[in-house]
C-alpha positions in Angstrom: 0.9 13.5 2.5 0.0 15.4 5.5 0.2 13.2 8.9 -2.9 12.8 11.0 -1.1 11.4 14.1 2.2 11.3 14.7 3.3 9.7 17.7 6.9 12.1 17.9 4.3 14.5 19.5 4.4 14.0 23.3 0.3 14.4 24.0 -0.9 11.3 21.5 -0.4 8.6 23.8 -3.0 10.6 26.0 -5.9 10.3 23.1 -6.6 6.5 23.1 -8.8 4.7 24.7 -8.8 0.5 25.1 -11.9 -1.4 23.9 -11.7 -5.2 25.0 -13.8 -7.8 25.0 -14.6 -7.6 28.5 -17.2 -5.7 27.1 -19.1 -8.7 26.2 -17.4 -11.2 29.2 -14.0 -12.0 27.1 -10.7 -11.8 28.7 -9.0 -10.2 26.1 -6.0 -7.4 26.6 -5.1 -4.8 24.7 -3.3 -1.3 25.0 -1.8 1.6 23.0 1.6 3.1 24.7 4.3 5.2 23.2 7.6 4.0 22.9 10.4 6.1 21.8 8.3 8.1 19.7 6.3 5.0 18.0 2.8 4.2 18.9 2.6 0.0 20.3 -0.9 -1.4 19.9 0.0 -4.7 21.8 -1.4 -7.3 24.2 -3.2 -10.9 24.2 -6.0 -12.3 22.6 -7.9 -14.9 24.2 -10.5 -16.7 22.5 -12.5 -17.6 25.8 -15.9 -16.7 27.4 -17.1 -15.8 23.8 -14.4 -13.2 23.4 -11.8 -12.9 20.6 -11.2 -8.9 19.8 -9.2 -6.0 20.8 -9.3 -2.5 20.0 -7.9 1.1 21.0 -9.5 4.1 19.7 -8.0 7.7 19.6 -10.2 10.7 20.7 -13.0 11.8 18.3 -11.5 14.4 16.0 -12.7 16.2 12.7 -10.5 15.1 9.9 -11.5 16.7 6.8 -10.3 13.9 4.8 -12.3 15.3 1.2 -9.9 15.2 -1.2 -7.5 12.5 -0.6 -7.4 8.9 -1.7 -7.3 7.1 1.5 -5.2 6.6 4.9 -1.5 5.3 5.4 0.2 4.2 8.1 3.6 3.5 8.2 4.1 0.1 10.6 5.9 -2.8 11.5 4.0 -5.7 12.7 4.2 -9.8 13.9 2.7 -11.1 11.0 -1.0 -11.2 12.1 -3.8 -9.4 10.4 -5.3 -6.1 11.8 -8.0 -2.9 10.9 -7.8 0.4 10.9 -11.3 1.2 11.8 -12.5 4.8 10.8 -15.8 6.1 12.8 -18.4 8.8 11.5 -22.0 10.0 12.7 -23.6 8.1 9.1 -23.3 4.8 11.4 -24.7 4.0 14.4 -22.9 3.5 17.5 -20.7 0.9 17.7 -20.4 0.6 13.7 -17.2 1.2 12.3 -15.9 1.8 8.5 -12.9 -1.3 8.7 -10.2 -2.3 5.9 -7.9 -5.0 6.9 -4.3 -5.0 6.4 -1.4 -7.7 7.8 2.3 -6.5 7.2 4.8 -8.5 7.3 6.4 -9.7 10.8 9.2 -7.1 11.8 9.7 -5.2 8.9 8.8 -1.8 8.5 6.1 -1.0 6.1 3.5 1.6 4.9 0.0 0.7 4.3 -2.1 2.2 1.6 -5.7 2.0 2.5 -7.7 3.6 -0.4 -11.4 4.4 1.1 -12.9 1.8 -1.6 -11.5 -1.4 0.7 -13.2 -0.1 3.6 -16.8 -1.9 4.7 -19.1 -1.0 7.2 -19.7 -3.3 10.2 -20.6 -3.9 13.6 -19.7 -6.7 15.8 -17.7 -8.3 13.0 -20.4 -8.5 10.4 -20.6 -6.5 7.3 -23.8 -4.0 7.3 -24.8 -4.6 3.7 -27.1 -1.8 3.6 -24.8 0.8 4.9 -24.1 4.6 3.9 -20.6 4.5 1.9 -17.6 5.9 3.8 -17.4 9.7 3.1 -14.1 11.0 4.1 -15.3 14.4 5.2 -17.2 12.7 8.0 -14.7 10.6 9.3 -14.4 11.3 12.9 -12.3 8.9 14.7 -9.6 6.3 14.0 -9.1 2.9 15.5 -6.7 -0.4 15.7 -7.9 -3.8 16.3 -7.2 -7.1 16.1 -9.7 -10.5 15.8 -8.0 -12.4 13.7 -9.2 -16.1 16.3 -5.7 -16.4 16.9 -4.6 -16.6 20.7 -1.6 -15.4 21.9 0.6 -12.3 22.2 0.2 -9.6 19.7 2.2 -6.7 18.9 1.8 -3.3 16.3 4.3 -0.5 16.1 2.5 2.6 14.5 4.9 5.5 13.2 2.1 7.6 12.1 -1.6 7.3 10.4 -2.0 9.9 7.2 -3.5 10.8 4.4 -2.7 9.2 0.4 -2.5 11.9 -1.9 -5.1 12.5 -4.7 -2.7 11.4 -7.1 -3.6 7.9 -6.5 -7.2 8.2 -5.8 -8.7 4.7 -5.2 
Protein backbone atom coordinates (compact mmCIF):
# COMPACT_ATOMS: atom_id res chain seq x y z
CA UNK A 1 0.00 0.00 0.00
CA UNK A 2 2.11 2.83 -1.01
CA UNK A 3 1.53 6.10 1.24
CA UNK A 4 0.48 9.31 -0.42
CA UNK A 5 1.06 11.58 2.58
CA UNK A 6 2.68 10.88 5.46
CA UNK A 7 2.83 13.33 8.05
CA UNK A 8 6.55 11.70 9.67
CA UNK A 9 7.86 13.92 6.71
CA UNK A 10 8.75 17.33 8.07
CA UNK A 11 7.43 19.59 4.80
CA UNK A 12 3.53 18.20 4.86
CA UNK A 13 2.25 20.48 7.28
CA UNK A 14 3.45 23.29 4.76
CA UNK A 15 1.00 21.77 1.77
CA UNK A 16 -2.45 22.60 3.30
CA UNK A 17 -4.46 25.21 2.92
CA UNK A 18 -7.78 26.10 5.27
CA UNK A 19 -11.19 26.62 3.50
CA UNK A 20 -13.92 28.00 5.96
CA UNK A 21 -17.00 29.22 5.75
CA UNK A 22 -16.06 32.71 5.91
CA UNK A 23 -16.12 32.24 2.42
CA UNK A 24 -19.71 32.54 2.25
CA UNK A 25 -20.11 34.96 5.76
CA UNK A 26 -19.93 31.84 8.39
CA UNK A 27 -17.72 31.83 11.36
CA UNK A 28 -16.48 28.60 11.07
CA UNK A 29 -12.68 27.51 12.19
CA UNK A 30 -10.69 25.07 11.00
CA UNK A 31 -6.91 24.14 10.59
CA UNK A 32 -4.48 21.36 9.70
CA UNK A 33 -1.11 21.29 12.07
CA UNK A 34 1.32 18.57 12.70
CA UNK A 35 1.79 17.10 15.93
CA UNK A 36 4.33 14.68 16.72
CA UNK A 37 4.44 13.41 13.35
CA UNK A 38 0.38 13.07 13.06
CA UNK A 39 -1.59 15.43 10.90
CA UNK A 40 -4.68 17.29 13.38
CA UNK A 41 -7.55 18.53 11.18
CA UNK A 42 -9.26 20.35 14.20
CA UNK A 43 -11.31 23.48 15.17
CA UNK A 44 -15.13 24.74 15.64
CA UNK A 45 -17.99 24.51 13.73
CA UNK A 46 -20.54 27.11 13.99
CA UNK A 47 -23.81 26.85 12.45
CA UNK A 48 -24.33 30.79 12.29
CA UNK A 49 -24.56 33.53 9.44
CA UNK A 50 -25.53 30.60 7.05
CA UNK A 51 -22.24 28.71 7.71
CA UNK A 52 -21.76 25.15 8.89
CA UNK A 53 -18.41 23.62 7.00
CA UNK A 54 -14.79 23.35 7.27
CA UNK A 55 -12.20 22.12 5.11
CA UNK A 56 -8.24 22.01 4.60
CA UNK A 57 -6.86 21.06 1.30
CA UNK A 58 -3.30 19.87 0.54
CA UNK A 59 -1.43 21.34 -2.53
CA UNK A 60 -2.54 20.05 -6.00
CA UNK A 61 -0.48 17.07 -6.79
CA UNK A 62 -0.56 14.33 -9.64
CA UNK A 63 -1.40 11.02 -8.04
CA UNK A 64 -1.55 8.40 -10.53
CA UNK A 65 -3.91 6.48 -8.57
CA UNK A 66 -4.87 3.79 -11.91
CA UNK A 67 -4.68 0.72 -10.61
CA UNK A 68 -5.62 0.66 -7.03
CA UNK A 69 -8.96 0.16 -5.37
CA UNK A 70 -9.39 3.31 -3.44
CA UNK A 71 -7.72 5.56 -0.51
CA UNK A 72 -6.96 4.68 3.20
CA UNK A 73 -6.22 6.65 5.91
CA UNK A 74 -5.29 5.44 9.03
CA UNK A 75 -7.11 7.90 11.85
CA UNK A 76 -8.45 8.46 15.14
CA UNK A 77 -11.30 10.69 15.49
CA UNK A 78 -14.18 12.29 18.14
CA UNK A 79 -16.93 10.37 16.85
CA UNK A 80 -18.32 12.91 14.27
CA UNK A 81 -18.59 12.26 10.64
CA UNK A 82 -16.06 13.60 8.06
CA UNK A 83 -14.91 13.49 3.88
CA UNK A 84 -12.10 12.88 2.30
CA UNK A 85 -12.70 15.03 -0.69
CA UNK A 86 -10.56 14.09 -3.90
CA UNK A 87 -10.30 17.01 -6.61
CA UNK A 88 -9.67 16.53 -10.48
CA UNK A 89 -9.91 18.83 -13.69
CA UNK A 90 -13.34 16.54 -14.95
CA UNK A 91 -15.25 18.87 -12.28
CA UNK A 92 -15.52 22.33 -12.19
CA UNK A 93 -14.12 24.48 -9.61
CA UNK A 94 -15.28 24.13 -6.39
CA UNK A 95 -16.71 20.45 -7.15
CA UNK A 96 -15.18 17.85 -5.26
CA UNK A 97 -15.34 13.78 -5.63
CA UNK A 98 -16.51 13.19 -1.39
CA UNK A 99 -17.04 9.72 0.48
CA UNK A 100 -17.95 10.12 4.05
CA UNK A 101 -16.44 8.15 6.78
CA UNK A 102 -16.96 8.66 10.88
CA UNK A 103 -14.50 6.48 13.02
CA UNK A 104 -15.08 5.83 16.17
CA UNK A 105 -14.17 8.56 19.06
CA UNK A 106 -10.37 7.96 20.18
CA UNK A 107 -9.59 4.93 18.75
CA UNK A 108 -7.27 4.47 16.09
CA UNK A 109 -8.53 3.17 12.86
CA UNK A 110 -7.97 2.76 9.05
CA UNK A 111 -10.49 3.79 6.63
CA UNK A 112 -11.10 2.00 3.39
CA UNK A 113 -12.54 4.24 0.92
CA UNK A 114 -13.10 2.18 -2.39
CA UNK A 115 -13.60 4.85 -5.32
CA UNK A 116 -17.27 3.37 -5.88
CA UNK A 117 -18.57 5.40 -2.43
CA UNK A 118 -17.35 8.57 -3.69
CA UNK A 119 -20.09 11.15 -5.30
CA UNK A 120 -19.50 14.24 -6.96
CA UNK A 121 -20.76 17.50 -5.42
CA UNK A 122 -20.53 21.08 -4.83
CA UNK A 123 -21.73 23.09 -2.05
CA UNK A 124 -23.05 19.95 -0.36
CA UNK A 125 -25.31 18.77 -3.14
CA UNK A 126 -24.74 15.74 -5.20
CA UNK A 127 -24.11 16.64 -9.04
CA UNK A 128 -26.23 13.82 -10.56
CA UNK A 129 -24.97 14.29 -13.89
CA UNK A 130 -21.34 14.23 -13.11
CA UNK A 131 -18.25 12.47 -14.87
CA UNK A 132 -17.35 9.28 -12.57
CA UNK A 133 -14.30 9.58 -10.40
CA UNK A 134 -11.23 8.40 -12.49
CA UNK A 135 -8.29 7.74 -10.28
CA UNK A 136 -5.67 8.79 -12.69
CA UNK A 137 -7.00 12.29 -12.64
CA UNK A 138 -7.20 12.80 -9.12
CA UNK A 139 -5.36 15.79 -8.26
CA UNK A 140 -5.79 16.99 -4.80
CA UNK A 141 -6.95 15.64 -1.46
CA UNK A 142 -9.04 17.26 1.20
CA UNK A 143 -10.68 16.93 4.85
CA UNK A 144 -13.86 18.41 5.91
CA UNK A 145 -16.36 18.44 8.23
CA UNK A 146 -20.42 19.60 7.91
CA UNK A 147 -21.94 17.33 9.80
CA UNK A 148 -24.69 20.66 11.49
CA UNK A 149 -23.20 19.82 14.62
CA UNK A 150 -21.59 22.92 16.59
CA UNK A 151 -18.92 22.57 18.70
CA UNK A 152 -15.15 21.56 18.86
CA UNK A 153 -13.93 19.11 16.47
CA UNK A 154 -10.86 17.16 16.25
CA UNK A 155 -9.14 14.52 13.40
CA UNK A 156 -5.71 12.93 13.88
CA UNK A 157 -4.42 11.68 10.30
CA UNK A 158 -1.38 9.23 10.35
CA UNK A 159 -1.27 9.03 6.65
CA UNK A 160 -3.73 9.00 3.40
CA UNK A 161 -2.81 5.86 0.88
CA UNK A 162 -3.68 3.87 -1.59
CA UNK A 163 -5.91 0.11 -1.23
CA UNK A 164 -4.34 -2.41 -3.05
CA UNK A 165 -5.87 -4.00 -6.24
CA UNK A 166 -6.50 -6.96 -4.43
CA UNK A 167 -9.60 -5.60 -3.07
CA UNK A 168 -10.72 -3.54 -5.91
CA UNK A 169 -14.16 -1.96 -5.12
Amino acid sequence: MPLLIDFQDVREATRWRTINDDVMGGVSRGEMTVENGIGVFSGELSLEHGGGFASVRRDPEAFELDGYAGMMLNVRGDGRCYQLRLRTKRLFDGAAYRARFQPPAGEWQRIALPWRTFEAVFRGRLLTDAPPLEPDAIQQVGLLIADKQAGPFRLEVEWVGTQGDGDRG
